[in-house]
N, C-alpha and C positions, 0 to 999 in steps of 0.2 A: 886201371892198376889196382889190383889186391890189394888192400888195408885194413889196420885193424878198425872199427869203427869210432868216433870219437865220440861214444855214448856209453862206454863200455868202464862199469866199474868194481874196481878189483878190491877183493874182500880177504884179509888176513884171517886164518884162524887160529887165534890162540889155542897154544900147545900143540900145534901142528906144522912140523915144518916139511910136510911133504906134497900138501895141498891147499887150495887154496881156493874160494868162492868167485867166481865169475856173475855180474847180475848185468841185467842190459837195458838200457832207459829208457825204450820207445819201443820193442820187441817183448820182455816182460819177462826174458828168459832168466833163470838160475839156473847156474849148472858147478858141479864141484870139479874141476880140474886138479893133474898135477903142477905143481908148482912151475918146472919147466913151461910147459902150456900157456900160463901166464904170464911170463918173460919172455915167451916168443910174440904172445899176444902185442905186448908193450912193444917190443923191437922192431914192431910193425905199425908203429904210429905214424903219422905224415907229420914232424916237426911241432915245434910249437905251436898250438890255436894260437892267433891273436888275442893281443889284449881286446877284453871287450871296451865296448863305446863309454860304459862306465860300472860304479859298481865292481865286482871284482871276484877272481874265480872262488867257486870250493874247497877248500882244503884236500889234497890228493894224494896217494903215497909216490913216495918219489918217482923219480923217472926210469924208466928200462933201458934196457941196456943199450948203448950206441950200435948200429948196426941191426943187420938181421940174422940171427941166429938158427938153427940149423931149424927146420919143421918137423912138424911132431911125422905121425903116421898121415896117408892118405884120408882114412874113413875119421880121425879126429879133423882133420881140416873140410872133411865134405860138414863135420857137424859143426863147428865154428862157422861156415858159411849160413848154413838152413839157421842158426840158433840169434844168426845177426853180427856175431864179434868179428867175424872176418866180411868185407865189405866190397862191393866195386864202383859203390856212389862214391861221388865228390863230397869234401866236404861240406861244399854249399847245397850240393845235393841232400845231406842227409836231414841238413837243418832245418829244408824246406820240406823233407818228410815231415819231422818231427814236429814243425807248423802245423802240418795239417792233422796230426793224430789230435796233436792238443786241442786243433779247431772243432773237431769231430765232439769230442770228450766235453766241451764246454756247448754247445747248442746242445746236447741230450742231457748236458748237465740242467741245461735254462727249463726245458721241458719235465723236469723234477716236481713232484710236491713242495711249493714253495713254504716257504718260514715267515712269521708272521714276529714282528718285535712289540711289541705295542709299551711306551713309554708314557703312562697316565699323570706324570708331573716331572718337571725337573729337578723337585724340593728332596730334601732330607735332611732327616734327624741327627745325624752323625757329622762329625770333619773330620774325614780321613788324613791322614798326615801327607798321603800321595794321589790324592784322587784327581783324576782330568777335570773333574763338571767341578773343582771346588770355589771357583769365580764365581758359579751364577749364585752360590748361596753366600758369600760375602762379600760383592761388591755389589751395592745398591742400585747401579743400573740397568743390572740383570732381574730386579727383582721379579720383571712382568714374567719371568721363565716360570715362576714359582707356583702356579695356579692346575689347577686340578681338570682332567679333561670333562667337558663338561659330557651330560646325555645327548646333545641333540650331534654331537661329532663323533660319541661312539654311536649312531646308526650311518653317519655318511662314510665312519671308518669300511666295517659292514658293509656296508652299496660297494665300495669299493674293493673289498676285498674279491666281490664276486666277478669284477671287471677286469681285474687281474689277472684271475682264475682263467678269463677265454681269452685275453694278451697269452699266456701261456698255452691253450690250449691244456689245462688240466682236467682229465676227464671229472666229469659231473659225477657227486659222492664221496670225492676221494678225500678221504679226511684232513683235518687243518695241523698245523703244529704251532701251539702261539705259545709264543714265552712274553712273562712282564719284566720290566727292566726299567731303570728311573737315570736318576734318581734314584729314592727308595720306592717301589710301587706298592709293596704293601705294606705302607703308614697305616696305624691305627684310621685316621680321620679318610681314606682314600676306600674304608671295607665298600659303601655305598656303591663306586664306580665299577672295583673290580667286581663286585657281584653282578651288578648291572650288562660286563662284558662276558661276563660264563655265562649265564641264562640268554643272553640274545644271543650270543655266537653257536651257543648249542643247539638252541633252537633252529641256526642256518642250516644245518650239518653237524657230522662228527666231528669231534675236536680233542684235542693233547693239550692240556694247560699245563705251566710251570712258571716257575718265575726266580730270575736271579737276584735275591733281598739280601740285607743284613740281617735279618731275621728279629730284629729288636722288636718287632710288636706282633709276630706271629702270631699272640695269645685271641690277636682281633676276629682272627680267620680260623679259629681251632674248626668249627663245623663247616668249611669250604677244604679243608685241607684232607681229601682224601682219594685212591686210586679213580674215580670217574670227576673229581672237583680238581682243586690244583695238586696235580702227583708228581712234581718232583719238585725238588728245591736246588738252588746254589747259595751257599751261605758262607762267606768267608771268614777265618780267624787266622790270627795275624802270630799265633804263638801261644804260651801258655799261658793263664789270667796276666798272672802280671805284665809279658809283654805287647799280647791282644791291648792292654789296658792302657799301652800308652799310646798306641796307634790309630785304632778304632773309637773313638770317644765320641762323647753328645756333644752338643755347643759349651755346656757348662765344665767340661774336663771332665765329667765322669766318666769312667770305663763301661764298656758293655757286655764283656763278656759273659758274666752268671747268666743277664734275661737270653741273651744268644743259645746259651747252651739249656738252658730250663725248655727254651721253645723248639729246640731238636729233638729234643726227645719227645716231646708232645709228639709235636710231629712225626717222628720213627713209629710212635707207640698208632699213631693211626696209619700204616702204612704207608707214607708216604715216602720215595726214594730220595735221600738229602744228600749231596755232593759238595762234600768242602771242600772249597778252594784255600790254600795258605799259599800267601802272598810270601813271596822269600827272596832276602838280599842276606850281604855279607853280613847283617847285626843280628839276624836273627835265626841264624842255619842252624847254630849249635843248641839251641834250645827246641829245634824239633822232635827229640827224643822224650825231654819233660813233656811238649805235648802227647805226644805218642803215648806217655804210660797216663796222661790225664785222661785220653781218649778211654782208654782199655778199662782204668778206676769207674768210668761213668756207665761202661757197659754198651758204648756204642758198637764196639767190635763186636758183639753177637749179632747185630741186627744184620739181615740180611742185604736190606734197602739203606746199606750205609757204604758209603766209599770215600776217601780221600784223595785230591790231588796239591798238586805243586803247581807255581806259576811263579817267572821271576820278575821282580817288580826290575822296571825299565828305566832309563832317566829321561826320562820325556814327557815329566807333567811340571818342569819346572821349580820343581821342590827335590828332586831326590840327584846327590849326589855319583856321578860316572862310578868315584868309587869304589860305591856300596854295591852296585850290582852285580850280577853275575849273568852270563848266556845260559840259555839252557842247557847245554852241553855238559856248563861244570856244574850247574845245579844237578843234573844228574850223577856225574860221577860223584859229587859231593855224597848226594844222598847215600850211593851202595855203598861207599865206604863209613859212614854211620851207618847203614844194615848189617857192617860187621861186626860191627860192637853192642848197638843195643837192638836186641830180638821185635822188640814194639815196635822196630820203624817200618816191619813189613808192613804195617797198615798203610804206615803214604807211599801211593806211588809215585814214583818217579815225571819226569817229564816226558819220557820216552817209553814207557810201560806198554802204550798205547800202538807203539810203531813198531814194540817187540814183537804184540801178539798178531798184531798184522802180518807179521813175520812166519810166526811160528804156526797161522793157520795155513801157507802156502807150503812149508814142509810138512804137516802132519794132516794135513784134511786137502793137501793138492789144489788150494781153492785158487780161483783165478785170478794170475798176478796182475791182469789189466784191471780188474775192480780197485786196486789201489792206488792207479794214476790219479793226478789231479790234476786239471787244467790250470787252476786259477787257487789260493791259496784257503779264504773261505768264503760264504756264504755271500760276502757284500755285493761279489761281482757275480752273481746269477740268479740264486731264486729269496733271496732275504729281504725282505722290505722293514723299518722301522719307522713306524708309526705315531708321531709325538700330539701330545692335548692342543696344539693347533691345527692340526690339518697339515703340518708338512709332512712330509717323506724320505727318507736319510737309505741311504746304502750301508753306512757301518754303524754302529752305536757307540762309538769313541768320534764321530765327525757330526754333531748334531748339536741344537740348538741355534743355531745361524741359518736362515730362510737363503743365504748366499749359497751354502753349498749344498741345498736339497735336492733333492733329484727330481720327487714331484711334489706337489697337491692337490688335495682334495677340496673341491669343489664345495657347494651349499645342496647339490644334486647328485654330491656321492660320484662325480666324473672324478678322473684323475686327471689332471692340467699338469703332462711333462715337460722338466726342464730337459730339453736333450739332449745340448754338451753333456750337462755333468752325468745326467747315465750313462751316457752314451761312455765316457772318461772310465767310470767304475765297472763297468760290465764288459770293458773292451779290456780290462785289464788281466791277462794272461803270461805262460809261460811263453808262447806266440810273438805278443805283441812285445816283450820284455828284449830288450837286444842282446842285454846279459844271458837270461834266463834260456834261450832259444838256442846257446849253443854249449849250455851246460850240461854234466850225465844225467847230474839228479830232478832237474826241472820236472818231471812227469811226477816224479815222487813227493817233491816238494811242494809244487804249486807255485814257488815265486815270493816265496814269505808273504809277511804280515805288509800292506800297503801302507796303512797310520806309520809304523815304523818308519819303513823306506824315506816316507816320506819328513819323518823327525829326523832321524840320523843321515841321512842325505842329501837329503829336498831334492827329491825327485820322486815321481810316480811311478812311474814305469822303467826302474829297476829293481833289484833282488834284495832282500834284508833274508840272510845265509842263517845267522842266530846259528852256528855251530852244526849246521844240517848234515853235512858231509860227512864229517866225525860219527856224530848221531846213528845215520843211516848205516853206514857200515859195522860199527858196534852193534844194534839190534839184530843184522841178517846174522855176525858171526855166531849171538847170542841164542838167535833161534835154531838155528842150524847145528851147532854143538851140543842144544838141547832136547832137538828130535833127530840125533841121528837114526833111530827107526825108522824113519819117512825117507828115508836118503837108499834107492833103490842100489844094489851091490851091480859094478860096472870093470869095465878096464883101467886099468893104472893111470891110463895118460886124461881119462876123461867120465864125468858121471853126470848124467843128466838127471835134475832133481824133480822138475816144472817147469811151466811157461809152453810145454809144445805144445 
C-alpha cells in the first residue's frame, strides 16, 4: 500500500503561503513543493505512530487533513516516490531501513580520526556556581582526584594511544586531535606536564593541540600558545565583569574576569583561535548585550581567530534551579530577538548558527545532505577517548572520575585493559539502538541528544533528550532556504527539487 513515509518532515516558510519545504530523514532529500503537495503528503499518513516505549515524540506541525485528498500530477508522484515521501515499506519496514543507514553511518563513523581528551588533574583554581566536578574540590574525600598526571603515565598514555590507533585501524600518519580538559589543565603549577605532553606527542606524529581552560593563568603558557603549540582555546565567561564575577570566582570570592580577558588577548595577539563559550540561563540573558559592546570596547571583534558561542546552562549539576533555564530552542529565539535591538549581539551566535549554515551550504554549494546525518549524538559513543592522570578511560568528560564507570585502562605496559559492558553500553549508543529515536524524522539529524542528559532528566540511557530539536531544525532549513533562494533551481508549480538526488 502507497504511503506517505513516516520520516518525512514538513517545513513552513515564512511569508509564503504558497509553498512549503519537504526534507526527508533517511533519504536526504529537500525539495520545495506546493503547499497542496504537502497536504496531500500528510493525508497519506498511516494513522498515528505509536507512542514510543519511552521518552517522547518531536514537536510536529499539526496533523493533515482526515482522508486522502485528491493527488497531485502523475510525474510529481513518480517524484515523491524516487525522492522517498511517497513509500510502499511498512512501517516496521522503514525503521528497519533506517537502523541500518544509522548502522552503516556509525562503524565508518568508528573508523574516523579519533579524539584524544587528555584530563592532566581533576584540581582547579575556580568554584564555579554550576560546575559537575565541583565535589571533588570541596569534599575532602575526593581529595586523592586532585594530583597532577605524573610522567611516567603520560608515556603509557602515548603506548596507548598507538594501540588504539590499530583497534581502529587508523591509517599510520594521520594526524592526532587532542584537546586538554580538567579540571583546569592549564594551571600555572600543571606548565611542566602539558609541555612534557606537546613535545612527546609530537614527536609520535602530527598533532592539533587545544585545550578547553578558564583561561585564569594563561600568562604560564604565553610561549606554548601558538598556531603549531596550543592553537585554539575554549574559554568561558559568564556575562559582563560584574556578572562573570559573581559566578566564575577563586576559592577566596574573588572574580576572574580582568586575568580572563588580559590572557585572550595575549592570546589572540599570538594567533591563536579562542572560542568563547557563555554559559546562559534566565538571570543572565539580558545582559549579553553589555557583554557584546564589552567584547567590541576590547577590540576582540577585529580579530579574526575570535568567535563566540552560547550554551544553556542545564539543571543537572544539583545547584542550579529548573527555573532559571532555558532549552536551547528559546535561547536561541531569545538571542535574535535581542539582535533586533542591539547591533553588537551579531558577534554571539546563536545556538543554532551552526545547523543554519549546515543548511545553507546544502542550498547554495549543493553539498551532500548525507554528510550531515548522525548516527549517534557526539563523540562519546565512537572515536573520543578521555584520558585522566590515573590511567583510567572515560567515554564522555562530564562521566569521569569514578574507576566504576570507565570504559578502559591503561596498563604499567601502555596495554589497554577494557572494561566491556560499559563500552560496549556507550558505543552501542545510537539513533538504532534508541527505541524512541529509531522511529522519529529527525534522528539521522539529531543523533539522539546529549546521553549525560537523557540520562539526568530521565534516567535512562538509551532514550532521546529532544532539547527543542524539532523546532530548531525546521527554523534553520526555513532560514536557509529563504536566504539562498538563488540555489533553489526554477521548476513547476506543484514541485521543486532543491538536493539530495
Amino acid at each position: 500500500m502507497l504511503r506517505a513515509s513516516s520520516y518525512v518532515i514538513y517545513v513552513d516558510l515564512p511569508g509564503d503561503a504558497e509553498q512549503m519545504l519537504l526534507v526527508h530523514g533517511y533519504s536526504g532529500a529537500y525539495d520545495r513543493v506546493a503547499r497542496h503537495v504537502g497536504a496531500y503528503l500528510r493525508s497519506m499518513e498511516v494513522g498515528p505512530r505509536p507512542a514510543p516505549l519511552y521518552g517522547e515524540w518531536a514537536s510536529e506541525p499539526g496533523p493533515g487533513p482526515q482522508g486522502a485528498l485528491p493527488p497531485p500530477s502523475e510525474d510529481t508522484l513518480l517524484r515523491l516516490r524516487k525522492r522517498g515521501y511517497l513509500t510502499e515499506k511498512t512501517v516496521e519496514e522503514e525503521e528497519e531501513f533506517l537502523a541500518r543507514v544509522a548502522g552503516q553511518h556509525h562503524g565508518y563513523m568508528q573508523q574516523r580520526r579519533l579524539t584524544y581528551i587528555v584530563m592532566p588533574t581533576y584540581d582547579c583554581n575556580l568554584r564555579c556556581s554550576y560546575c559537575f566536578q565541583d565535589y571533588m574540590r570541596t569534599n575532602p574525600a575526593f581529595g586523592n582526584l586532585l594530583r597532577a598526571m605524573p610522567q611516567a603515565m603520560i608515556d603509557r598514555m602515548l603506548t596507548a594511544w598507538v594501540k588504539l590507533e590499530e583497534r581502529h585501524r587508523v591509517p599510520p600518519g594521520a594526524p592526532r586531535n587532542v584537546t586538554f580538559f580538567g579540571g583546569e589543565p592549564l594551571l600555572a603549577g600543571l606548565r611542566p606536564t602539558i609541555e612534557s605532553i606537546l613535545r612527546k606527542a609530537g614527536d609520535l606524529g602530527p598533532a592539533t593541540f587545544g585545550a578547553v581552560t578558564n583561561g585564569t593563568d594563561l600568562h604560564a603558557y604565553r610561549d606554548l600558545l601558538h598556531p603549531q603549540g596550543l592553537s585554539w582555546l575554549q574559554i568561558t565567561l559568564d556575562g559582563p565583569p560584574g556578572e562573570h564575577d559573581k559566578r566564575r570566582i577563586y576559592e577566596d570570592g574573588r572574580g576572574s574576569y580582568e586575568a580572563i580577558a588580559e590572557n585572550m588577548t595575549m592570546a589572540l595577539d599570538r594567533g591563536v583561535r579562542v572560542a568563547v563559550r557563555l554559559n546562559v540561563d534566565r538571570n543572565n540573558i539580558d545582559q549579553l548585550p553589555e557583554l557584546a559592546e564589552e567584547m567590541v570596547s576590547r577590540g576582540w571583534d577585529r580579530y579574526g581567530n575570535f568567535s563566540v558561542y552560547t550554551a544553556p546552562i542545564h539543571a543537572n549539576n544539583g545547584k542550579t534551579e529548573m527555573k532559571t533555564t532555558m532549552s536551547s530552542w528559546q535561547l536561541d529565539k531569545a538571542i535574535t530577538k535581542l539582535r533586533e535591538t542591539f547591533p553588537a549581539m551579531r558577534l554571539i551566535a546563536r545556538p543554532d548558527d551552526g545547523m543554519l549554515a549546515r543548511a545553507q551550504r546544502l542550498f547554495e554549494n549543493h553539498a551532500d545532505p548525507l554528510s550531515t546525518f548522525k548516527s549517534s549524538f557526539c563523540g562519546a559513543h565512537n572515536g573520543m577517548y578521555v584520558f585522566d592522570a590515573f590511567g583510567d578511560v572515560y567515554a564522555c568528560w562530564e562521566r569521569t572520575g569514578n574507576p566504576a564507570i570507565r570504559i578502559a585502562s591503561i596498563t604499567e605496559a601502555g596495554d589497554i585493559k577494557w572494561e566491556e559492558n560499559t563500552d560496549k553500553l556507550w558505543k552501542s549508543r545510537t539513533v538504532a539502538s534508541n527505541p524512541t529515536c529509531r522511529k522519529c524524522r529527525y534522528a539521522l539529524y539529531c543523533g539522539g541528544g546529549c546521553a549525560v542528559l537523557a540520562m539526568d532528566f530521565r534516567g535512562e540511557f538509551f532514550t532521546n533528550f529532544c532539547d527543542g530539536f524539532a523546532s530548531r531544525f525546521r527554523d534553520a532549513v526555513a532560514q536557509a532556504h529563504n536566504g539562498s533562494l538563488s540555489g533553489v533551481g526554477a521548476g513547476a508549480q506543484e514541485r521543486e527539487s532543491v538536493c539530495g538526488t
